[in-house]
N, C-alpha and C positions, 0 to 999 in steps of 0.2 A: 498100384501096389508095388511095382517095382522102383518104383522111386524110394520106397523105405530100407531097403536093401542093397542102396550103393556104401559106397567106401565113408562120407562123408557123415552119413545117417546115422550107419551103423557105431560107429566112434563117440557120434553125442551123443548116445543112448549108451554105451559103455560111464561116460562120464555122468547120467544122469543116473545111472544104476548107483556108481560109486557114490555118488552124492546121497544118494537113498540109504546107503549103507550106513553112512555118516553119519545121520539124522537117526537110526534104530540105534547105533552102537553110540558112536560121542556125544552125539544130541543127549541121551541117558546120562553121559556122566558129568554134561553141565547141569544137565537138569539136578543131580545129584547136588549140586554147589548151591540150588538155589535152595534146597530141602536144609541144607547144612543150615543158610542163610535165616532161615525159619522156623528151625529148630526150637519148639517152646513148651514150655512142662516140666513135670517130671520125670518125665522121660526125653529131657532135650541131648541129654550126655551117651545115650543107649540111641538115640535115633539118629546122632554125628558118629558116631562108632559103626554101626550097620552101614551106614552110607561109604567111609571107610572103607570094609572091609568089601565093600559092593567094587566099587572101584578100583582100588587097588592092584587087581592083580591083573589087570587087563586094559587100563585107561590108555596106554601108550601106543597098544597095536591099534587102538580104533583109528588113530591121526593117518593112515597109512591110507584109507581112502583120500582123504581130504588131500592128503601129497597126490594119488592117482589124477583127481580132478584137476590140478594144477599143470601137471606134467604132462598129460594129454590135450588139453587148452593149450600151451604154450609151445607144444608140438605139432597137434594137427592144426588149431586153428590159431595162427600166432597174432592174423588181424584183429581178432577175438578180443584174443588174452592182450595186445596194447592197448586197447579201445578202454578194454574195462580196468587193467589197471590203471594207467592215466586217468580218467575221469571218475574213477572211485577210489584214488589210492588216499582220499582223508580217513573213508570206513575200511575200507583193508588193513588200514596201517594201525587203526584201532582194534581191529578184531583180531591183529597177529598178534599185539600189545599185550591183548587180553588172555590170548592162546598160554601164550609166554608165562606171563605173571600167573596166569592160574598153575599151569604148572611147575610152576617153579613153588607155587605160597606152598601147594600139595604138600610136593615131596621136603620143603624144610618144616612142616607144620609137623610131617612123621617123622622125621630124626634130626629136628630143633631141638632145644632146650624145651621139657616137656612145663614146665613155667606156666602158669595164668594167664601173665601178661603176653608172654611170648607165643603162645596156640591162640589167645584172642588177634593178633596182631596178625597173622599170618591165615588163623581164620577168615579176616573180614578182607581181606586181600582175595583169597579162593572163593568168596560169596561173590565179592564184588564184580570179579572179573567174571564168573560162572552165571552171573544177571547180564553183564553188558553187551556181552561177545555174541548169544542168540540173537538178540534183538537189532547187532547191526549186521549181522549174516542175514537177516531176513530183509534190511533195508536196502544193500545190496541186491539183492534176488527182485525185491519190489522197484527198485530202477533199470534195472535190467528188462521184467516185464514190461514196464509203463511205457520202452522206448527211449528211454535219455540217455543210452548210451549209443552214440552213434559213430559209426566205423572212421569217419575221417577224424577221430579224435586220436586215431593211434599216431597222425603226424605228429601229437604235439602242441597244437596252438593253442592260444587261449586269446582269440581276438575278441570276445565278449567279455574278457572280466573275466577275474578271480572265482568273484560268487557265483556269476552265470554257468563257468566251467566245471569247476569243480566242488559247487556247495549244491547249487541248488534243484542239480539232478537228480539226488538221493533225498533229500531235506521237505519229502512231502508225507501228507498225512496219511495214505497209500500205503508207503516204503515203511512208517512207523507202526499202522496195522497190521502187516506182513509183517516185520519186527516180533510184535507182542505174540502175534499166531506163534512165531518160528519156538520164543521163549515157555509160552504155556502146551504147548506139543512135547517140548521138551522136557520141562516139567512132569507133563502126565505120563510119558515114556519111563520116568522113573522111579516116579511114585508106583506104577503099577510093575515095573521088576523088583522093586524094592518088599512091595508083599510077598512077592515068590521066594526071594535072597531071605528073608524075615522067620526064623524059627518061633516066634514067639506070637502071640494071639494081640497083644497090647501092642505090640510094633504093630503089625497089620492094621488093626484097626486105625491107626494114626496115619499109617501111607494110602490108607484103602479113604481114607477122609478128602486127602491131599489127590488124591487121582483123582475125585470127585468136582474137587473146585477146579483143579486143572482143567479137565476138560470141558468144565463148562466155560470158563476166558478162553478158552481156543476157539471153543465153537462162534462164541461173540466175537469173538477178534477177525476168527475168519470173513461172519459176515458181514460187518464190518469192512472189511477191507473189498468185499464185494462188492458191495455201496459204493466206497470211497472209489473205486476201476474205473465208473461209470463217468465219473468228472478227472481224474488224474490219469486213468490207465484203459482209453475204450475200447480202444485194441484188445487188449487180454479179459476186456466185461464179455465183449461179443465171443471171442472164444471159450470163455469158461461157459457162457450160460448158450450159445447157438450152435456150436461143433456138434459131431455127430459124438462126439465122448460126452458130453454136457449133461444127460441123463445117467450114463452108466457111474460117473465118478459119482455124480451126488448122492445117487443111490449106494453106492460103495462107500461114502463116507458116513452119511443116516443110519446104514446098517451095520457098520463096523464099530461107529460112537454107542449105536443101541445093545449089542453084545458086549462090547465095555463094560459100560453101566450095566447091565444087569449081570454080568459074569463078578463083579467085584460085590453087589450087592448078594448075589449068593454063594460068596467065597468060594468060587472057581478060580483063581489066580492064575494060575497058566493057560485058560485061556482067556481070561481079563487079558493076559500080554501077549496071547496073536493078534488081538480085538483092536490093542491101541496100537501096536505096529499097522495093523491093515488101515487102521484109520490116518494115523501117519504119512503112509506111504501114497494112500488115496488122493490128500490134499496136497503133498509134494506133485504127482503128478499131474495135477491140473494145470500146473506152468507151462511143462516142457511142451503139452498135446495142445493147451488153448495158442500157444503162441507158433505152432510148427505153422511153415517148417523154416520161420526164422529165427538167427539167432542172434542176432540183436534187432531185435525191431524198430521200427518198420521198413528198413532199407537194407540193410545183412542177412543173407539165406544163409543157412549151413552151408550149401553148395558152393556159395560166394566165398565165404570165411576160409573155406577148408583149403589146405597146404596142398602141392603136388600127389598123385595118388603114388609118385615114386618115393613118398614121406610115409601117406597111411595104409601104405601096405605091408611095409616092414612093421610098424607100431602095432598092426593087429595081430599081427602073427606073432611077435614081441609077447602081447598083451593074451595072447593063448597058452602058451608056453606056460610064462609067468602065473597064468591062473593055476596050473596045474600042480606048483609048489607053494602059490600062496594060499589058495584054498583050504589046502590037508593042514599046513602048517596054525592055519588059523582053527580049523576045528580041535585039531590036538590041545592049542593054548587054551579055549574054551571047554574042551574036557576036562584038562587036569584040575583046573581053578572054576569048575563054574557050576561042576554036576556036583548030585544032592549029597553024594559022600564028598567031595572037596568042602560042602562048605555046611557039611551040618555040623553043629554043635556035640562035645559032651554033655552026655547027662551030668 
């Protein structure tokens, strides 16, 4: 037990918290880009507008974790953070691409030339990027688990080849089911705040359709991708399915996809969306606990990776501090723009 409670421990778990963060808050607002993407009916112009106004007034604080994930990697665990950017900076350097370009199409799509041509063009640029970016955050995350990224890659070399080095670490079927999970989670994260954001009964119905298929590709994708462990990634099969967590997540994730579905089936909205955050959160978790307490596997422990404790001791205190103006400041932002008088409608 006290092993979970050193310097080094306690810090991944900070950075996997952030990462959680992530997945509830920005994961929702690509997911939103893929809803943009899919937009169809007569009500395709009222279902990109809600999404809009969903997003908008809060899309930029969510990136604030995903910066904490980074700056704490390349602080406490620097061996980490070269390993994996070298040997994954093909899908990094697309998922920043994608980071980018979405918000950039965003914000010219709202104060562009309001134009046909000019919202379609700037439109399929924020779909585009808001499909690709999940899917190679999860491919990432899936060679990470599987093991291919391995610590002596932060020298540098590439005596195997190009491909060997740098493609076909991430480039398995594995990495791509993890992908799909990461995109239909996120998906369903949205669809189901997008009911709650939704004053109207015909919008609901339509996001409350869309949460429905979403999570059901999740769920296949996930187990799928549990399948796929067992030949790409056996390390992380045997810990998902043999750990002493192995039973409680599953069950955690069974019972939080079953209040889902039924909270949206009988138009409980808010808590449809504790349901698919707790479901979210459930199947993020099963990486960090199947694969502890390495952090790149099979040869990098936490213990191993992590920086001087004359590094993460100042960081955690740092990162106490910091909690204590970033926290309030974020519930505030979420107050003003997010409760039911910020964003209910005129009669």
């Amino acid at each position: 037990m006290s092993d979970l409670f050193t310097l080094p421990v306690m810090l991944a778990g900070v950075i996997i918290v952030s990462l959680n963060a992530y997945v509830l808050l920005a994961g929702a607002d690509f997911g939103g880009g893929v809803w943009d993407f899919f937009a169809t009916g007569e009500r395709r112009v009222r279902q990109r507008t809600l999404i809009a106004d969903a997003i908008g007034p809060v899309w930029e604080a969510n990136h604030v974790w995903l910066i904490l994930v980074v700056v704490l990697l390349f602080t406490c665990f620097p061996g980490a953070f070269a390993a994996i950017s070298v040997t994954l900076h093909i899908p990094l350097l697309v998922m920043l691409v994608g980071i980018v370009m979405r918000g950039a199409a965003f914000t010219f799509r709202t104060y562009d030339s309001q134009r046909d041509e000019v919202q379609r063009r700037w439109g399929r640029i924020f779909a585009i990027a808001s499909l690709v970016t999940p899917i190679v955050l999860g491919v990432c995350v899936g060679a990470i688990a599987a093991g291919r990224v391995h610590g002596e890659n932060a020298a540098g070399f590439a005596s195997a080849g190009f491909l060997a080095s740098y493609v076909t670490p991430w480039l398995t079927g594995f990495g791509f089911a993890i992908g799909v999970t990461t995109l239909a989670l996120f998906a369903q994260l949205a669809a189901v705040y997008l009911t709650v954001e939704a004053r109207d009964t015909d919008l609901q119905d339509d996001f409350r359709r869309r949460a429905h298929i979403a999570q059901g590709v999740a769920l296949v994708a996930a187990g799928l991708a549990l399948i796929l462990a067992r030949r790409d990634a056996p390390n992380i099969s045997r810990g998902l399915l043999e750990g002493w967590h192995a039973v409680p997540l599953l069950l955690a994730v069974a019972l939080s996809a079953l209040w889902t579905a039924l909270s949206l089936r009988q138009r409980t909205f808010h808590a449809a969306r504790i349901g698919a955050a707790a479901q979210a959160t459930a199947i993020l978790w099963g990486w960090p606990l199947a694969q502890f307490p390495w952090l790149l596997p099979p040869d990098v422990s936490i213990a191993d990776a992590a920086a001087p404790a004359t590094t993460l001791r100042p960081v955690l205190i740092t990162l106490g501090v910091g909690a204590l103006l970033l926290l309030p400041s974020l519930a505030y932002l979420f107050r003003v723009f997010k409760s039911s008088t910020a964003v209910a409608k005129p009669s």
